[in-house]
N, C-alpha and C positions, 0 to 999 in steps of 0.2 A: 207381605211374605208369601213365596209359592205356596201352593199348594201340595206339592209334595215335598218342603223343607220338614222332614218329621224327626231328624237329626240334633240329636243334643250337643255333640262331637265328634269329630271325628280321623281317623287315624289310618295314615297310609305308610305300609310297612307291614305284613303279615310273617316274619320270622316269629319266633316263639317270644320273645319279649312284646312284641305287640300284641301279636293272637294273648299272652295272658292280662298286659293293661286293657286291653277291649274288655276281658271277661271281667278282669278287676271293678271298670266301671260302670258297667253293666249289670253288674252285683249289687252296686250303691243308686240304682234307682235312675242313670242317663242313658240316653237312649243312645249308641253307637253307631256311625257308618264305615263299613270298611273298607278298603280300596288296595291293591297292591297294581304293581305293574305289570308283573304275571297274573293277568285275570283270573285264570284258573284255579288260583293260589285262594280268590273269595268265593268261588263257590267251593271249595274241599273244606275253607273253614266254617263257613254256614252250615254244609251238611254236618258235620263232624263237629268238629272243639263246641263250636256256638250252638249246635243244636238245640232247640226249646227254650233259645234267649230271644231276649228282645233286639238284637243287632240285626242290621240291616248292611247290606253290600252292594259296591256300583261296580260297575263295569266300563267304567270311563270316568275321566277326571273331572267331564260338564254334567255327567249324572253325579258323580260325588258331592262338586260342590253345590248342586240342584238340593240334593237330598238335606242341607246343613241347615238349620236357624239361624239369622243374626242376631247380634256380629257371629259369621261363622268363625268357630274354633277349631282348626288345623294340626294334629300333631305330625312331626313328619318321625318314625324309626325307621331310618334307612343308614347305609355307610355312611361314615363322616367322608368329610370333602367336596369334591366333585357332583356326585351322586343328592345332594341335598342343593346345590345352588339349581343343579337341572330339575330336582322338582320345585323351586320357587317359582323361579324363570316358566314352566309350563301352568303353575297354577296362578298365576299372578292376571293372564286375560280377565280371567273368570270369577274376581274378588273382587269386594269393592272396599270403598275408604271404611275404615273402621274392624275389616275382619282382621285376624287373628292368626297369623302362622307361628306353632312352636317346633322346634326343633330340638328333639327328645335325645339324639342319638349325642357321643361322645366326641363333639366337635371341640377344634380349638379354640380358647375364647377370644383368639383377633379374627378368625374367621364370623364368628356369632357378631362381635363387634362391627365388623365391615357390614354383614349383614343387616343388621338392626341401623345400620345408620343408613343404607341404601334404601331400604324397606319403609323407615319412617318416610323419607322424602316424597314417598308415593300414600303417604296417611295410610299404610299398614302396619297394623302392631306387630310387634317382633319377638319372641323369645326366647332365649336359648335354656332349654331345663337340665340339668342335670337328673338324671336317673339312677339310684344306688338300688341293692342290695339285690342284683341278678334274674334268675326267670322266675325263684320264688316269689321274692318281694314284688314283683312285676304284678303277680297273680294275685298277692292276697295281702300287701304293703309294703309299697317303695319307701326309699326316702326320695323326696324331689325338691329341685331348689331350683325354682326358677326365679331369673332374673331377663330384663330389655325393658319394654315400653310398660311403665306403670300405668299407663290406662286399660291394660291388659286385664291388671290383676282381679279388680272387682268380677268378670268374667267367670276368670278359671280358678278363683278360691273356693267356690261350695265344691267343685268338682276336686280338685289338686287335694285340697285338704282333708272330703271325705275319703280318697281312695289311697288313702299316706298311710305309712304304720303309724303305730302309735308307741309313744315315749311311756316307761311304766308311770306317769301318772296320767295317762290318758290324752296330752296335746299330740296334736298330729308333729308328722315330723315334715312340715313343708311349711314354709312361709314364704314372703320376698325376700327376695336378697338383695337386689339393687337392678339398675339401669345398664343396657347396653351387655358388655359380654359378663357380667359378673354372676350369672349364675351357674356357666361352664368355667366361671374362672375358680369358684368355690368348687364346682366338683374337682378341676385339676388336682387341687390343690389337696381333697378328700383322696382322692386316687394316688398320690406321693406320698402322705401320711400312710396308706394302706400299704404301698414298699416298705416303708418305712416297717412299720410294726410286724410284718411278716419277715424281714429281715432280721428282726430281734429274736422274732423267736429259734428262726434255724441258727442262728448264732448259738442261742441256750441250748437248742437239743445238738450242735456240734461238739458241746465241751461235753455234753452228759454224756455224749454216747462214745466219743474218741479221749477226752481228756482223763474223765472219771469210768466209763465203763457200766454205765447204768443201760437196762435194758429198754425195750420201747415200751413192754408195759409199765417197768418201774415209772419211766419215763411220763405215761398218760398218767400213772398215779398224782405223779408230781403236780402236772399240770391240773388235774381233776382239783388239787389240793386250791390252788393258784387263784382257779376260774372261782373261788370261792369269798376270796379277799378281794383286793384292791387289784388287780390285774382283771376280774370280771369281765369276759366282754368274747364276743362273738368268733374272733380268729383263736385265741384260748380254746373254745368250747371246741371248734374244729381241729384245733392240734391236738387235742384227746383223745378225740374220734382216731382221727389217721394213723398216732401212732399207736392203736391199739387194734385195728385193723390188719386180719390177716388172711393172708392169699388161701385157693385153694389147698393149697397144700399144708397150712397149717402156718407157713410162715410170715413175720409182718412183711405187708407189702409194699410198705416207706421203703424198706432197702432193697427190693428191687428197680426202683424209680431210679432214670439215669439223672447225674444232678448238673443238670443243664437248663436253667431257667428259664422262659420265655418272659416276652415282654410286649406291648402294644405300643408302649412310647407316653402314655400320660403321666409316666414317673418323671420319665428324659424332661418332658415339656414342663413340668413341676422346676425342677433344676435350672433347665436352661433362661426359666422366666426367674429364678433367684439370684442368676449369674445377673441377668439385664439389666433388675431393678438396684443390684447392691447386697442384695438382701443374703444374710450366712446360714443357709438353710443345707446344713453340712449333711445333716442323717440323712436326710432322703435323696439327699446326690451321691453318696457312699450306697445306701441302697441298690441302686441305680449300676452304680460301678461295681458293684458284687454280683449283680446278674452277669455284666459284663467280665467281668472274672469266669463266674461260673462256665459263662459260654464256650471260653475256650479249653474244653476237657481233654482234648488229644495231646496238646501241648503242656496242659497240668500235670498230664500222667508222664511226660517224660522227663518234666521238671524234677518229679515228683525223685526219679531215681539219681539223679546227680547233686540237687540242693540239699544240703544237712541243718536241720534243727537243732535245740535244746538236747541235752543228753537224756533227759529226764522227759518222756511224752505223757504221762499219767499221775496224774494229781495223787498225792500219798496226806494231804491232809484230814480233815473232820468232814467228811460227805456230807453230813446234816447241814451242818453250818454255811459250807458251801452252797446249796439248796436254799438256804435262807439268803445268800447273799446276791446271790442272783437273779433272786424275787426283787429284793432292792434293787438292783441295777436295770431289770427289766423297766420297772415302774420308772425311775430316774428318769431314764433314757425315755421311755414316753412321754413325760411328762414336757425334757427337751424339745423332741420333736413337733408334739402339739403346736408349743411356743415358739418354735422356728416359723410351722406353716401360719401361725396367724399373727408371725411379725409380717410375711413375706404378703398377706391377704390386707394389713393394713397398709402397707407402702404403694401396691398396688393401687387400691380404694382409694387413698391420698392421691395419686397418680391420677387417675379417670373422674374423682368425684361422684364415687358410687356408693359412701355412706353404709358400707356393708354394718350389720347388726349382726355381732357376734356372739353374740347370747342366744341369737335363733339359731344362727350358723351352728353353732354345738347343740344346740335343740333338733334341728333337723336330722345331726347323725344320732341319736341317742334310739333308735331304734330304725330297722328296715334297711340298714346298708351295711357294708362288708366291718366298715370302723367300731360298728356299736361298742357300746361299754357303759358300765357304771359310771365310770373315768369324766365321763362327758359334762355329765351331769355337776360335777366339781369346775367345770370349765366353766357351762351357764352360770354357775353362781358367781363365779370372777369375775363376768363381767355385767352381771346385773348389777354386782354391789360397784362395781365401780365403769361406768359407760365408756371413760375415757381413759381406759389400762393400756398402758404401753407397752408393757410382756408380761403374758402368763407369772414370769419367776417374780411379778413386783405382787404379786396377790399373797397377804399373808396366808394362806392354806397351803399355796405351792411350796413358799418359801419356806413352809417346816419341811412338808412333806421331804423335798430335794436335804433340807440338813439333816433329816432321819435318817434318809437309804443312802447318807455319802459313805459311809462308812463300809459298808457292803458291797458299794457301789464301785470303789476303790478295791477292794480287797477279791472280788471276782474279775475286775479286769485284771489284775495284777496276776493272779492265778491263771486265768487262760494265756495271759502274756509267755510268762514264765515256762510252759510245756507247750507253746508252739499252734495255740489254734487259733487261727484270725477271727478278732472281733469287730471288724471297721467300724459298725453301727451303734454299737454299745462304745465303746473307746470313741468314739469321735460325738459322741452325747457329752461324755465328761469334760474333754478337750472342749467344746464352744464352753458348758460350764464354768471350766475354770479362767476361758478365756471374758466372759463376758463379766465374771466377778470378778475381773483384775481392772484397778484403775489407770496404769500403764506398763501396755502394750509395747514389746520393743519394734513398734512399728516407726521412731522415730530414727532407728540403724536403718532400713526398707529406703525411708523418705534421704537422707542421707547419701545413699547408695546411689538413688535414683540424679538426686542433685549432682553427685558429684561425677556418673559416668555422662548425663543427660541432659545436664544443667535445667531438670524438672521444678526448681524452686522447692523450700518448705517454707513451715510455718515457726516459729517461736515461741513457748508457752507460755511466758510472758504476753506475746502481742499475736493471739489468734485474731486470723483473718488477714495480716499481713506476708507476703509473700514474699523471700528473699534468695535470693541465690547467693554461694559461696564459690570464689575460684579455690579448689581445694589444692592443685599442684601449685598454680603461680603461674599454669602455662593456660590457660585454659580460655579465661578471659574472664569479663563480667558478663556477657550476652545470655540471658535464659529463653528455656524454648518454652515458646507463647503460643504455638498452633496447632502443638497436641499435646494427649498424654500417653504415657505407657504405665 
């Protein structure tokens, strides 16, 4: 080993999420090197943020990885795309077999996967981490999930695991997650749920504040109430704050915020990998299409003046009860979701042969990222008692929970229906519900239709697995099409 490898790890990227994992791990006793591309950018953090730490900075990518211990350990936070294969590609001279490039930032997981499979061929370990819970958790506990080359891991577990939040009984919230891209596929998948649940809630404060006429602080009451029970959990805590939050002038300042959503696309890519696999992972593609909604506001507002509603826009029922019922539906509707993204995480897994461990997978979110919740914690225990659960709803805890809050569940969609406020997110929780506890599906009119304009063949419930076609007019023929489908 050089003489001047005095580097425990180290990490190239000095935006604010680096500059704080550096300090994070720098904290827990590893000695840091730090490197950006804009040189400058490591000596302004050295004098400054790192002042009186043990971090150390290069000034080149042959003195960075000069300064590293083997196997060196590489994190790269930079843009996803482009911008991380060009730093592979420039560090990859100057590694040798056995070091270690992670890639921290919020890449897709076919990109991490092409990676990791490029990267092995040259005996370099690969991995794509997943990074949750923003510049806090950065500084003082992430959730991280990384997944690629399991010989990584013995490496960067004393490191990954001391600098993780911690779950309220003290386990870190980082383990492995699997081989290849499945540890940006677990975050995807953590970043669609987080549509997801943040869609639920603007839903709930839509009907309080247009349907019933509750104010914003009645509003944070509510939720203060909420964050107390079974909804526990970290986007709660923040929609307390917010809507209780008031501009200078004295007024809340939720209702000055124009409602046009923004998005980065790890929702879309949630969805679009749900559409690929099969998988009905409805909420967080509804999600998804209510930003996209939201987007278009000019044209909302003109809609706004010519389409007519319900005659009735304001709920004239029992306000309390309402409030209770809504609490039910919120939880439901989570409870759907969860069980959507980790049908969609084990079809995938099936798919690549990446064995993902879902009891950790919920262990990892249960503190230090945007999802946290009590919630979670009901999820590890589903699948500790049973390794090989095939959905969330077959876990006797779920399946009370879901026949507890159907009632409410029911009874507040129906209410927001009835006066006119869109609930995609909460309504289409119930709808997979109802659809998934139905034993037939009228998808055998769909297969019918398909036969008879396409001659696509079905099946017979008698003889599944045999494929027949019908001449439905008499004109049609018997020939069925065999070289694709629609």
């Amino acid at each position: 080993m050089s003489s001047s490898a005095v580097a425990d790890f180290g990490l190239i990227g000095l935006a604010v999420m680096g500059q704080n994992l550096i300090l994070n791990i720098n904290d827990h006793g590893f000695k840091v090197c730090a490197y950006n591309r804009t040189v400058s950018k490591v000596d302004d953090f050295l004098a400054n943020e790192a002042k009186g730490t043990e971090v150390v900075g290069a000034h080149s990518v042959e003195e960075f990885v000069a300064k590293l211990k083997r196997p060196r350990k590489i994190m790269l936070l930079v843009k996803a795309g482009s911008a991380v294969d060009a730093f592979i590609d420039t560090l990859l001279p100057h590694l040798q077999e056995g070091d270690i490039v992670i890639d921290g930032g919020n890449s897709h997981y076919p990109d991490t996967q092409r990676r990791y499979e490029a990267l092995t061929k040259k005996n370099i370990l690969f991995v794509g981490c997943g990074v949750s819970g923003g510049e806090e958790g950065a500084r003082y506990g992430p959730s991280l999930m990384p997944g690629g080359n399991p010989a990584a891991w013995p490496h960067l577990k004393p490191i990954f695991q001391a600098i993780a939040a911690r779950a309220p009984d003290g386990a870190p919230c980082c383990d492995w997650v699997g081989e290849g891209g499945a540890g940006h596929f677990v975050k995807m998948v953590h970043n669609g749920i987080e549509y997801g649940d943040m869609q639920l809630i603007s839903e709930v404060y839509h009907i309080f504040r247009d349907g019933v006429g509750f104010s914003d602080d009645e509003q944070s009451e509510i939720f203060a109430q909420w964050n107390k029970g079974v909804l526990d959990s970290f986007l709660i805590e923040i929609s307390t704050d917010i809507l209780r939050f008031k501009d200078v002038d004295g007024a809340p300042l939720l209702e000055k915020i124009r409602d046009a959503a923004g998005q980065k696309g790890t929702g879309k890519w949630t969805a679009i990998s749900a559409l690929d696999y099969g998988m009905p992972v409805t909420l967080i593609g509804e999600a998804v299409f209510a930003r996209c909604l939201s987007s278009i506001k000019d044209e909302r507002v003109r809609a706004s003046k010519i389409l007519s509603g319900p005659t009735t826009s304001r709920y004239t029922g029992d306000k309390a009860q309402l409030v209770k019922d809504f609490e039910q539906a919120m939880y439901a509707s989570k409870i759907i979701s969860y069980a959507q993204g980790f049908m969609l995480m084990r079809e995938v897994s099936h798919q690549f042969n990446w064995n993902l461990n879902y009891g950790s997978i919920a262990l990892m979110w249960r503190g230090g990222c945007i999802i946290r919740s009590a919630f979670l914690g009901d999820i590890k225990n589903a699948f500790d008692s049973n390794k090989s659960l095939e959905c969330l709803l077959f876990d006797p805890f779920f399946q009370k929970a879901t026949a507890t809050a159907q009632s409410g569940w029911r009874n507040a969609i129906s209410a927001a229906t009835l006066i006119g406020i869109p609930i995609p997110a909460l309504s289409t929780a119930l709808s997979f519900y109802d659809g998934y506890r139905t034993a037939r599906l009228p998808a055998n009119m769909i297969q019918a239709q398909r036969d008879y304009f396409g001659a696509h063949t079905y099946e017979l419930e008698d003889k599944p697995g045999n494929f027949v076609h019908t001449n439905w007019t008499g004109r049609g023929g018997n020939v069925h099409a065999s070289n694709y489908d629609v």
